[in-house]
C-alpha positions in Angstrom: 5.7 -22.2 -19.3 9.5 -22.3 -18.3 10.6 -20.1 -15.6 11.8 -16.3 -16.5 15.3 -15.8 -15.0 15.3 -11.9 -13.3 18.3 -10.8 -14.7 21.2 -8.8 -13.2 22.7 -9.2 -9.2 21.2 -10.5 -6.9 18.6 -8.6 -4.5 17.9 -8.9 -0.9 15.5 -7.3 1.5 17.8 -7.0 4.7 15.3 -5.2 6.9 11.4 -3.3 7.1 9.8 -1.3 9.2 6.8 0.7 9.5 5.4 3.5 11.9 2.1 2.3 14.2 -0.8 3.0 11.6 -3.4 4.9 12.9 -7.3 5.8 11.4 -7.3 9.3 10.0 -8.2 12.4 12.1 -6.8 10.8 15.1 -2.9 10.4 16.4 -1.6 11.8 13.0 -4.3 14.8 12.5 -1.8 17.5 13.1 1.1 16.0 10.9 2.3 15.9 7.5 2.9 12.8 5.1 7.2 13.2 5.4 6.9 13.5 9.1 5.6 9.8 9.4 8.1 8.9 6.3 11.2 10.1 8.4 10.3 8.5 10.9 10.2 5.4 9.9 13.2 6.1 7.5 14.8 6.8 10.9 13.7 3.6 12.7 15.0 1.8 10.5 18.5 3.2 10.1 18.0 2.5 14.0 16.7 -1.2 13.8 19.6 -1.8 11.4 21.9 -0.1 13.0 23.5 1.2 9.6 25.1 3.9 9.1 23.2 6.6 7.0 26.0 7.4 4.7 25.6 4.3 3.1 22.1 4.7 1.7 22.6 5.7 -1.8 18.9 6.0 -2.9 15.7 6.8 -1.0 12.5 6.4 -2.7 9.1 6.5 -1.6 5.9 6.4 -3.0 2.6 8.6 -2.0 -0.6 8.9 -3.1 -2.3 12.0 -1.5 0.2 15.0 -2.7 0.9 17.7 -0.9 2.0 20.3 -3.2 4.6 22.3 -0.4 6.4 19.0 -0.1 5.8 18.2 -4.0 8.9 15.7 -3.6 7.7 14.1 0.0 11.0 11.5 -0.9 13.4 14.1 -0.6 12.2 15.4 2.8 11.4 12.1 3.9 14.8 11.4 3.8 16.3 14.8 5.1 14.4 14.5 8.4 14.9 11.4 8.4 18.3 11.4 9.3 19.4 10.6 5.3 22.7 12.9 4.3 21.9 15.6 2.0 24.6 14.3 -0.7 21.9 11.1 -1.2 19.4 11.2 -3.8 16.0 10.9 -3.5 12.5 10.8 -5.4 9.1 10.1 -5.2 6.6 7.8 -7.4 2.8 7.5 -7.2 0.9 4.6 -8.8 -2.1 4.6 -6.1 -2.1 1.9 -3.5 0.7 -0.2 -4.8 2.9 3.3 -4.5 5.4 1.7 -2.3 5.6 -1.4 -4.6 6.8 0.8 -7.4 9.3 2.0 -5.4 10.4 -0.9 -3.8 10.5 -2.4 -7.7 12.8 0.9 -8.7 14.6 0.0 -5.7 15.5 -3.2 -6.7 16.1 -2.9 -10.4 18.7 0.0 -9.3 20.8 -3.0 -7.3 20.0 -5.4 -10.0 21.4 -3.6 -12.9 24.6 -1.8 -10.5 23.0 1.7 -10.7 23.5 1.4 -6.5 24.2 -0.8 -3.8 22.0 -0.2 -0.8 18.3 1.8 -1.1 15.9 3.0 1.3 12.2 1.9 -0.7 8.8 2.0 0.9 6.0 5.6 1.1 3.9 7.3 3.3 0.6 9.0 3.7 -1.6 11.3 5.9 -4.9 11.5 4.6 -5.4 13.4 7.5 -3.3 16.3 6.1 -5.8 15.5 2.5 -5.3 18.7 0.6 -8.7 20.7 0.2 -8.9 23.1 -2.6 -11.4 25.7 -4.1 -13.6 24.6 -7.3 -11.6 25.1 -10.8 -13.5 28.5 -11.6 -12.1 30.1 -8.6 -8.3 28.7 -8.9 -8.5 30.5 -12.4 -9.9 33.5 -11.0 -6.9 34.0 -8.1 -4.8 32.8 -10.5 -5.3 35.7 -12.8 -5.5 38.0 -9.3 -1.5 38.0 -9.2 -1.7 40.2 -11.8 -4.2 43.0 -10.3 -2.5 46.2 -9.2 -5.1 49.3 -8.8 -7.4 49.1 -6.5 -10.2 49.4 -9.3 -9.1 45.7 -10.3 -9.0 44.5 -7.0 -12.8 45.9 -6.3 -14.0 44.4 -10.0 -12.4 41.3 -8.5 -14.3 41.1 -5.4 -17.3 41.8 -6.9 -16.7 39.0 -9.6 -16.5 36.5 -6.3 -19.8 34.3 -6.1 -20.7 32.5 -2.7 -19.6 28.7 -5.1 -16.2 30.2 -5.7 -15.8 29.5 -1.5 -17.2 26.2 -1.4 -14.1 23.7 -0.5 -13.4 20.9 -3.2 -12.9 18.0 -1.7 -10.9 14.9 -3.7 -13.0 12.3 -4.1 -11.5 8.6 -3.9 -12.8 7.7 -7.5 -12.2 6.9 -10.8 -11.4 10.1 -13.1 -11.8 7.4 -16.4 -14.8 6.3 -15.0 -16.5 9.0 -12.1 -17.3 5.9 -10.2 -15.8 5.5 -6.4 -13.8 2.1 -5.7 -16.4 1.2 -3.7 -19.1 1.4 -6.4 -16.9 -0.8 -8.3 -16.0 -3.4 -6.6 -19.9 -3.6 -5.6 -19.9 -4.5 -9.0 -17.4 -6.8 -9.6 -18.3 -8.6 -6.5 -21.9 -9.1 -8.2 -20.1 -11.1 -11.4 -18.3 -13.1 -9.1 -21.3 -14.2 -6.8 -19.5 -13.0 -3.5 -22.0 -13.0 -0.8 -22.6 -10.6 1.9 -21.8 -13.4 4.8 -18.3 -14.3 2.6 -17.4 -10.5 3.0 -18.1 -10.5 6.8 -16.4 -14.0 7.6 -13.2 -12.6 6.1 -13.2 -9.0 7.6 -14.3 -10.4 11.3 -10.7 -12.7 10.3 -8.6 -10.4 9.5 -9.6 -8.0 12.6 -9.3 -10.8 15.0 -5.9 -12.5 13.3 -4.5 -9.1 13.5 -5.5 -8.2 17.4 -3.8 -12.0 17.8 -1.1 -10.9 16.4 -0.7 -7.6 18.6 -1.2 -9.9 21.5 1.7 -12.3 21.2 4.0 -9.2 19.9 4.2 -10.1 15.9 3.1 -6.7 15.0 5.6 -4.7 17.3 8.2 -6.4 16.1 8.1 -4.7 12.1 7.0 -0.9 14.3 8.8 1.9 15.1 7.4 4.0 18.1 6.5 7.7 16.3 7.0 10.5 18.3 6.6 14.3 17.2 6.7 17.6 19.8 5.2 19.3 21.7 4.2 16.4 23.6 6.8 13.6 22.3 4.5 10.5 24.2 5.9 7.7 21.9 2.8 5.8 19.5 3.5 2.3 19.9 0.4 0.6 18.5 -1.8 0.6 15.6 -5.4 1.9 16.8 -7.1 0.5 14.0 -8.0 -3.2 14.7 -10.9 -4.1 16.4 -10.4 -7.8 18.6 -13.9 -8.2 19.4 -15.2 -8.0 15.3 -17.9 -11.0 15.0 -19.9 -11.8 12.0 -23.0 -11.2 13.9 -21.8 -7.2 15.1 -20.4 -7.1 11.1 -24.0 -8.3 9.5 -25.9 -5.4 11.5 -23.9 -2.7 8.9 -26.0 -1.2 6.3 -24.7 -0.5 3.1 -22.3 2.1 2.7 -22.2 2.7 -1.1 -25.2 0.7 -2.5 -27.9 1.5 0.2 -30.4 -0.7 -1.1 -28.8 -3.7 -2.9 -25.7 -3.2 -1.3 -22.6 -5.6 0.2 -20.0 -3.9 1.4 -20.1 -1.7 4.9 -18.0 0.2 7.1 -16.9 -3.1 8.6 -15.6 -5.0 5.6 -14.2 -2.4 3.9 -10.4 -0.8 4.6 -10.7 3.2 6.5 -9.0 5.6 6.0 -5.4 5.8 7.5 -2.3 7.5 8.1 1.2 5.9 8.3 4.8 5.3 6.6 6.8 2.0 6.2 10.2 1.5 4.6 12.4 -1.5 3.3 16.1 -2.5 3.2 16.9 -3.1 0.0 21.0 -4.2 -0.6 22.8 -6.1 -3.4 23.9 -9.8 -2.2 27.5 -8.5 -2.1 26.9 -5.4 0.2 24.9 -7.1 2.6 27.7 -9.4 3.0 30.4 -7.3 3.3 28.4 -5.8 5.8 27.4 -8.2 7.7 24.0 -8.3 7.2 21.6 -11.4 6.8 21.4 -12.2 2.9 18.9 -15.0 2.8 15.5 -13.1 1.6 16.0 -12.7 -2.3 13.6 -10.6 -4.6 13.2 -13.5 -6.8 10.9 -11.8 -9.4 7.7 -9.1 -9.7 5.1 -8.0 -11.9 2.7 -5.2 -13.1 -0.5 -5.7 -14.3 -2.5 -3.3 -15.9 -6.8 -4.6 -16.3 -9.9 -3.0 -17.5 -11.2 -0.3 -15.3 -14.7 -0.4 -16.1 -14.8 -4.5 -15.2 -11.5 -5.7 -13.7 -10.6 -2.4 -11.2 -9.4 -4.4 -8.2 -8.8 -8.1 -10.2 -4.6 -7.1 -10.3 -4.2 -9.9 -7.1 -5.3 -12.8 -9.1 -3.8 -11.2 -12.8 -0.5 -10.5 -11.1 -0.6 -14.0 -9.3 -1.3 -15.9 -13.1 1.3 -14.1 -14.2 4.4 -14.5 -11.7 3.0 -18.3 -11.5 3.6 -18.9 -15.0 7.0 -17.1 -15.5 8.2 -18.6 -12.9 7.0 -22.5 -13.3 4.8 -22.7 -10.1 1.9 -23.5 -8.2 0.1 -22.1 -5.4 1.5 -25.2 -3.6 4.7 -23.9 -3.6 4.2 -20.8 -1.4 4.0 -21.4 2.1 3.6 -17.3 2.4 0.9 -15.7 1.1 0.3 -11.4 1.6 -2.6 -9.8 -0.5 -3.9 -5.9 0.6 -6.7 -6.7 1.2 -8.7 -3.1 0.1 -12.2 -4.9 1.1 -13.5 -8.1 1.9 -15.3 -8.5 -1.3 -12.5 -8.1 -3.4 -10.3 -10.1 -1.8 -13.2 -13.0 -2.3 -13.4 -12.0 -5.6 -9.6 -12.3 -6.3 -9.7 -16.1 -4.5 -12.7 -16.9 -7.0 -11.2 -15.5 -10.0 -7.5 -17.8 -9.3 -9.9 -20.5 -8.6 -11.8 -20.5 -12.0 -11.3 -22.6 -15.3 -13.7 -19.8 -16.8 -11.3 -16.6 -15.6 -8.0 -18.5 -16.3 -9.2 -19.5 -19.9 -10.9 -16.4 -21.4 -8.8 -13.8 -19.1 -5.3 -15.2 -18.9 -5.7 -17.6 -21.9 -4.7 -21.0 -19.7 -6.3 -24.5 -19.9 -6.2 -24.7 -16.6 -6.8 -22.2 -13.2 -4.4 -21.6 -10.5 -6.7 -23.5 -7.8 -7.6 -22.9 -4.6 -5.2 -21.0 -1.7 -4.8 -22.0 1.5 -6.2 -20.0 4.1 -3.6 -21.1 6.4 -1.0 -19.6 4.7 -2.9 -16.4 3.4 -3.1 -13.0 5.8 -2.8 -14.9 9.0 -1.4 -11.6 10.7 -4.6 -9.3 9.7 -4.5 -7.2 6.6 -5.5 -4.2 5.6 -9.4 -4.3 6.5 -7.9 -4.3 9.9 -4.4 -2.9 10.0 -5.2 0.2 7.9 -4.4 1.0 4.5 -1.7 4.1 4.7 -2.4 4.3 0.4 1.5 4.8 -0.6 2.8 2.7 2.2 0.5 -0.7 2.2 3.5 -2.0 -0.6 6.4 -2.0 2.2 4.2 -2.9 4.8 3.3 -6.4 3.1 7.3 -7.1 2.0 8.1 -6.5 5.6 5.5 -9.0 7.1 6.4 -12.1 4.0 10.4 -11.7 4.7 9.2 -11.4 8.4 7.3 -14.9 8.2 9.2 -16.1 6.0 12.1 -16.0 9.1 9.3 -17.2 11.2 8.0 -20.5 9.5 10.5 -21.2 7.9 9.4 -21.2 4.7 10.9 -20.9 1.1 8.6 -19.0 -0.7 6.5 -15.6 -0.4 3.8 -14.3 -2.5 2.3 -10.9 -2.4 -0.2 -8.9 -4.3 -2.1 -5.7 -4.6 -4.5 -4.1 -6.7 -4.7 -0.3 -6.9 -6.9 2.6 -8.6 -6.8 2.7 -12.2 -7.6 -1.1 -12.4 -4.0 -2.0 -12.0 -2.0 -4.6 -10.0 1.0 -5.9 -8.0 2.8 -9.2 -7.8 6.4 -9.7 -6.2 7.9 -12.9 -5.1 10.7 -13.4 -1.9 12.9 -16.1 -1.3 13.8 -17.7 1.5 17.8 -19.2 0.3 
């Protein structure tokens, strides 16, 4: 297939950043989703030393909503130190949030709508909000319009013990009532993935990523959070666990199918809290700025698959895809960033780009991608051990490819994503 030309100016990611990600209920419990976004809106203003006046866009994306900060973007940005004359706005598209808005971001500069954008998202699913069942939101709803006191006592009296009970959201399908867990229990079944395949890659990622903290990788893409009354600086994620074995993984039991069951606590991604943010600039402002131009968006995808069959399959779709508009092969990324939302599915994803079957009767191609190195693929830990902030994960991953990218020296950088609602994510960087 001959390569797609991106049209419009060119794009370049100057700068990322992210705050330390933490488990939910711990470091974060007491905070709200735009308090972590301004902060790391802030640290990297700070990192970049730019001057805030020159942002022209802030967008984030989020997943859990918080309906007193219904536009998190725009108070994001206020607090984080972003003038009140700059727009912004916020987008949801589950875990691949920030990659929508890192996408808007870009398309902006591309097509001279704006010259310099603040992209990434944040969540605190510690701050989850927890409502009342649907029968008693329509009950205080129609309440604002008691005013005897007869009403109000006919009200009371209408109240039944189940009106109390808290609703809380459940992290499943609404098309098809199953959790993502469920799911990929399922997929993982088409796609033979064993239990020992799931536990070899999460005991990776966990002790890649503690490597990683160790030789000072991570701290270099984190900005120290701090918040009153205390104001003792988070430096560090608290999430990755150095001492993860197979043998400490395989003593899990099953956490969504007890009995038949592959995937545990320790090869799936937790729950987390945390914000990260990209530099996005056209090729001209960076320069007249004085900022390093040589990390080009080179081109991106959306991918959209069947939810009852394909939920977390958008990796290996979006990969296909990007490959073939763009006239390459696997061997010609030396960077490779997937989210990694459990082990199986990130084994399934590997199978699926390594199979005549999927590439012919899924992506109608006579031949598959092949097989990726390992070498090149998540060797700074992923989400199974970083954490998995839901609308931040996006910027989090552009940040570490530009960041190796720097590092080894390479030319190209792939990263992928899937997300809830069976869709996916594919963006390429390039190293000029």
């Amino acid at each position: 297939m001959a390569k797609q030309s991106y049209v419009g100016r060119k794009v370049v990611v100057v700068d990322g950043t992210r705050t330390p990600f933490l488990k939910s209920g711990t470091g974060y419990r007491d905070l709200m989703a735009y308090q972590l976004g301004a902060v790391a809106i802030s640290g990297l203003l700070k990192k970049a030393s730019l001057d805030a006046a020159q942002v022209e866009q802030v967008i984030m994306g989020t997943v859990v909503h918080n309906i007193v900060t219904s536009n998190v973007a725009r108070e994001c940005a206020l607090t984080g130190g972003i003038p009140f004359t700059t727009p912004a706005h916020t987008v949801s598209q589950a875990c691949i949030s920030a990659n929508q808005a890192i996408a808007q971001g870009a398309d902006l500069i591309r097509l001279g709508h704006a010259d310099l954008v603040v992209a990434g998202g944040t969540d605190c699913v510690s701050d989850i909000p927890i409502g009342f069942p649907k029968k008693m939101r329509t009950k205080l709803f129609a309440s604002q319009k008691i005013r005897s006191t007869g009403e109000w006592l006919k009200f009371v009296l209408s109240l039944r013990p189940a009106d109390f009970k808290p609703e809380v959201p459940q992290i499943a399908e609404y098309s098809t009532g199953r959790t993502m867990g469920q799911d990929c229990e399922l997929m993982g079944t088409r796609f033979g993935v064993t239990r020992e395949e799931q536990d070899e890659f999460a005991a990776r990622s966990h002790q890649l990523a503690a490597k990683a903290a160790e030789e000072g990788i991570l701290a270099r893409e984190i900005t120290a959070a701090e918040f009153p009354p205390s104001f003792k600086a988070i430096k560090e994620d608290n999430t990755y666990r150095g001492d993860t074995t197979v043998e400490k993984l395989a003593k899990l039991r099953p956490a969504f199918d007890k009995k038949n069951g592959t995937i545990t606590a320790g090869n799936a991604s937790f729950l987390t809290d945390g914000a990260a943010v990209v530099l996005l600039m056209s090729e001209e402002k960076a320069k007249a700025l004085g900022y390093d131009t040589s990390i080009q968006i080179r081109d991106y995808v959306f991918t959209g698959q069947d939810p009852n069959e394909e939920l977390l399959l958008g990796p290996a779709y979006a990969t296909y895809k990007l490959l073939q508009r763009q006239n390459l092969t696997l061997k010609d990324l030396e960077v490779i960033e997937f989210h990694e939302a459990f082990a199986s599915q990130i084994v399934t994803n590997l199978k699926a780009l390594n199979s005549d079957q999927f590439a012919k009767e899924k992506m109608g191609l006579t031949a598959k991608a092949g097989e990726i190195n390992m070498d090149k693929f998540n060797i700074h830990g992923g989400s199974l051990s970083l954490g998995h902030p839901f609308g931040a994960t996006g910027a989090r991953l552009v940040t570490t490819a530009m960041n190796r990218l720097k590092r080894e020296n390479g030319k190209l950088a792939l990263l992928a994503a899937c997300a809830a609602g069976a869709h996916g994510h594919g963006m390429i960087l390039e190293k000029v």
